[in-house]
C-alpha positions as CSV (number, residue, x, y, z in Angstrom):
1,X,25.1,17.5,22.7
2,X,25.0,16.7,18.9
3,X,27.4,14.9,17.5
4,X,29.3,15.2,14.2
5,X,30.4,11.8,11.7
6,X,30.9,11.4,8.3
7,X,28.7,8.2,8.1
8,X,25.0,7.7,9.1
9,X,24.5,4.9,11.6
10,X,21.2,3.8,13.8
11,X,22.3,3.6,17.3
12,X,21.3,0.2,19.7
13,X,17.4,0.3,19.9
14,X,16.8,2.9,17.4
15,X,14.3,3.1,15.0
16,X,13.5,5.3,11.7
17,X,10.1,6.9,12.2
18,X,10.3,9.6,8.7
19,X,12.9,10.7,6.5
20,X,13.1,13.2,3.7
21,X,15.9,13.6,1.1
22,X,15.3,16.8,-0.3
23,X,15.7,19.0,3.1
24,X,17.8,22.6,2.6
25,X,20.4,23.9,5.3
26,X,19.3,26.7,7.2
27,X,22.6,27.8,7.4
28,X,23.2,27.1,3.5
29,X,23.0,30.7,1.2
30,X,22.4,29.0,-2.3
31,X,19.6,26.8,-1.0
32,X,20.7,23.7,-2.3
33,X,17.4,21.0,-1.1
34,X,20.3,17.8,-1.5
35,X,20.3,17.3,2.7
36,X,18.3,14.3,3.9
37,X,16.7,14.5,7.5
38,X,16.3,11.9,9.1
39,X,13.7,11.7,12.6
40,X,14.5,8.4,14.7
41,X,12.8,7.7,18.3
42,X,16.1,9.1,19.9
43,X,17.6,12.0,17.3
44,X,17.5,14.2,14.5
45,X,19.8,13.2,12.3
46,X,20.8,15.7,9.4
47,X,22.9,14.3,6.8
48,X,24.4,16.3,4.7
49,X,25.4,16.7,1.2
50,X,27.6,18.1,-1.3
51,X,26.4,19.6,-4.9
52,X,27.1,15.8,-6.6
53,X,24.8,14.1,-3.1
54,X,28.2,12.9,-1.6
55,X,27.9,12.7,2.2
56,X,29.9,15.4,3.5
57,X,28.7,15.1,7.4
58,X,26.5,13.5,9.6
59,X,24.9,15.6,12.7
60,X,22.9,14.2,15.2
61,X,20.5,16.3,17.2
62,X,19.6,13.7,20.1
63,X,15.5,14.4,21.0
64,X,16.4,15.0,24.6
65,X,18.3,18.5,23.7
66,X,15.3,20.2,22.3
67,X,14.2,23.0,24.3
68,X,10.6,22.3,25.6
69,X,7.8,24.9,27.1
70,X,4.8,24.2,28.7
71,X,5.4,20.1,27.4
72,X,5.6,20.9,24.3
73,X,9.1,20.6,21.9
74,X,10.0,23.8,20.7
75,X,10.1,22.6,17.0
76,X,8.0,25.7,14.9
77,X,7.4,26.8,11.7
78,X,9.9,29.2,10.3
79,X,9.5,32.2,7.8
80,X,9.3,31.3,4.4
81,X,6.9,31.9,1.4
82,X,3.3,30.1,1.1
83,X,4.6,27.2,-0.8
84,X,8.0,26.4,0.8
85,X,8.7,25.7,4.5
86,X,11.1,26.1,6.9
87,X,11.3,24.2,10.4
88,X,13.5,25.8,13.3
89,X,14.8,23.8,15.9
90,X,15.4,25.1,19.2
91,X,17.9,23.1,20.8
92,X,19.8,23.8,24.3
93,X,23.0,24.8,22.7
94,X,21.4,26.3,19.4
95,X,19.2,26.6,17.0
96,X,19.2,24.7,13.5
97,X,16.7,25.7,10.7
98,X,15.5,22.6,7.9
99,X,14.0,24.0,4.5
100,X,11.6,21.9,3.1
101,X,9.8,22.0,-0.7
102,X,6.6,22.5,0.6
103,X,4.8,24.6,4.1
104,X,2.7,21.1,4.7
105,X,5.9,19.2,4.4
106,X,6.9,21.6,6.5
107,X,4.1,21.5,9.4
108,X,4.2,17.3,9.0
109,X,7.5,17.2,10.4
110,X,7.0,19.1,13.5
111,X,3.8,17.2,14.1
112,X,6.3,14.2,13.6
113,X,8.6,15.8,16.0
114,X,6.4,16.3,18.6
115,X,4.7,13.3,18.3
116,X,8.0,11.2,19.0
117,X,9.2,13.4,21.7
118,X,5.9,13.5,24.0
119,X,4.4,10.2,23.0
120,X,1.3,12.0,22.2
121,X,-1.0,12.1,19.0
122,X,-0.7,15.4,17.5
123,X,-4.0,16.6,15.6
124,X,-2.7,17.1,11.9
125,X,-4.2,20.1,9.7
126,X,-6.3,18.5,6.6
127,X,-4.6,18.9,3.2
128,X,-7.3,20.9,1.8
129,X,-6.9,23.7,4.4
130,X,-10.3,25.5,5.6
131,X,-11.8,23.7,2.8
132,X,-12.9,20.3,5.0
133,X,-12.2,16.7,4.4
134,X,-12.3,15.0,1.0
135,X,-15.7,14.0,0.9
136,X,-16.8,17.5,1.5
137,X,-14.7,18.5,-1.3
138,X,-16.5,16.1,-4.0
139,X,-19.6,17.0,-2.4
140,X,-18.5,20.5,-3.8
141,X,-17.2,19.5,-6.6
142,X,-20.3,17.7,-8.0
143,X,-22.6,20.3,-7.2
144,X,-20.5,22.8,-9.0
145,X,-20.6,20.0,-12.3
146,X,-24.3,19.7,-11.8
147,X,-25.2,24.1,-11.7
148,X,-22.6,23.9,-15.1
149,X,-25.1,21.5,-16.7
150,X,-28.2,23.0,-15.8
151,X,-26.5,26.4,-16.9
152,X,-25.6,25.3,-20.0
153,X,-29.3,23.7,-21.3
154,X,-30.8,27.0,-19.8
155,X,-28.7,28.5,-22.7
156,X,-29.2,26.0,-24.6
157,X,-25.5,25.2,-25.2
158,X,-24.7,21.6,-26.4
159,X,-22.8,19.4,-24.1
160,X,-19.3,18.3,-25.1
161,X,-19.1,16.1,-22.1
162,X,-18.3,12.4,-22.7
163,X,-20.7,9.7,-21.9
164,X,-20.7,6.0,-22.0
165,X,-24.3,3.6,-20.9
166,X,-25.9,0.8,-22.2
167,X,-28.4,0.4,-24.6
168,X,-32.2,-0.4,-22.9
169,X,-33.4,-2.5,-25.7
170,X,-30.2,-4.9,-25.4
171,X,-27.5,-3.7,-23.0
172,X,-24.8,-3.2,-25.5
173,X,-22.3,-0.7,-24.3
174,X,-22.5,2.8,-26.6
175,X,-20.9,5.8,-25.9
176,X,-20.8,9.4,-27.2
177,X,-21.6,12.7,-26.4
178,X,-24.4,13.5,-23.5
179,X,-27.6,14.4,-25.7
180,X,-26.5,13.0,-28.6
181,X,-28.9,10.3,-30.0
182,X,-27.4,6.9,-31.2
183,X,-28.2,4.1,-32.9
184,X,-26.8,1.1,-31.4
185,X,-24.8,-1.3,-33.9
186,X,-26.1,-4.5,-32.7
187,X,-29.9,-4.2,-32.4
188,X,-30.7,-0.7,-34.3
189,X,-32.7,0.8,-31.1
190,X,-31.9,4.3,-31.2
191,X,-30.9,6.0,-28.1
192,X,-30.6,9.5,-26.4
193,X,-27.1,9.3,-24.5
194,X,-27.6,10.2,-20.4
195,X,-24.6,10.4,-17.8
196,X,-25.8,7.6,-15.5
C-alpha cells in the first residue's frame, strides 16, 4: 500500500537506481513538470512539489504493488504527443500517470521499471529510431557530404567548405577554402587545398 510523508527518506537496504526532477502529475491540470521521481530497488517514490519546488508530499509506490501479466510489470506508455511522454502505472489499488519532457524519457523509465522489478535486462529502443545505430548514421551522413561535393563540381559551383592540411614541400599547416590554391608563408610552394 503506498504510503504518504512530507520528507523523502531511503528505507534499510535501499538503493537509488534513476531519478528525474522534471516529472508532471498525472493527476495535475496545469502540467506543471516541478515533481521529481524517484525509482529505488524497492519503490517508486514521487515527490512532490509546489509552483516555488517546495516539497509538498512524499508517495511511495512500493515495486511489489504493481500489477503484473504474463511476468511482466504493467508499467506502459501513456497517450501523449510525439515529443512528450506519459508513463501509467498500474498498481493493485490504482493507477498513477508520470509526464515526462520527452516520449524516450518516457519509454527509459519503464524499461527502468521493469528492469528492477524482474531482475531482467530489458532490450532498449536505439535513439535514432528505425534509423540504426550511430555508426550507421555517419555512414549516412558522409555519403550524403560526399554526393553534395560531387554535385556541386558537376555544376561547377565553388566550394565554401573549410579546409585545413599541410603543405607537401615543408609540412607547414595552411588552411583555406577546398580548391582554393595557396601559397604557403614559410617556403613559397604553392598549393591546391584538399579535405584530407
Amino acid at each position: 500500500m503506498k504510503e504518504i510523508t512530507k520528507e523523502f527518506r531511503l528505507l534499510p537496504e535501499e538503493a537509488v537506481v534513476c531519478r528525474d526532477n522534471k516529472v508532471g502529475d498525472g493527476a495535475n491540470p496545469i502540467g506543471l513538470k516541478n515533481n521529481e521521481l524517484i525509482l529505488t530497488n524497492q519503490a517508486l517514490i514521487h515527490v512532490k512539489k509546489d509552483l516555488f519546488g517546495k516539497t509538498k508530499e512524499v508517495i511511495r509506490y512500493p515495486l511489489a504493488d504493481i500489477c503484473m501479466s504474463q511476468g511482466k510489470p504493467q508499467v506502459l506508455l501513456g497517450k501523449g504527443d510525439n515529443v512528450t511522454g506519459s508513463v501509467d502505472v498500474f498498481l493493485q489499488y490504482e493507477t498513477v500517470n508520470f509526464k515526462f519532457e520527452w516520449k524516450t524519457d518516457a519509454e527509459e523509465w519503464i524499461a527502468s521499471i521493469t528492469e528492477t522489478v524482474t531482475g531482467e535486462k530489458v532490450e532498449r529502443k536505439s535513439p535514432f529510431g528505425d534509423m540504426g545505430d550511430f555508426e550507421d548514421l555517419m555512414n549516412m551522413a558522409e555519403s550524403v557530404t560526399g554526393t553534395v561535393k560531387g554535385l556541386k563540381k558537376a555544376f561547377g559551383i565553388a566550394s565554401t567548405e573549410a579546409v585545413a592540411c599541410k603543405c607537401p614541400s615543408c609540412g607547414a599547416p595552411l588552411s583555406g577554402v577546398e580548391d582554393e590554391v595557396v601559397i604557403c608563408p614559410f617556403c613559397g610552394a604553392s598549393t591546391k587545398l584538399k579535405d584530407e
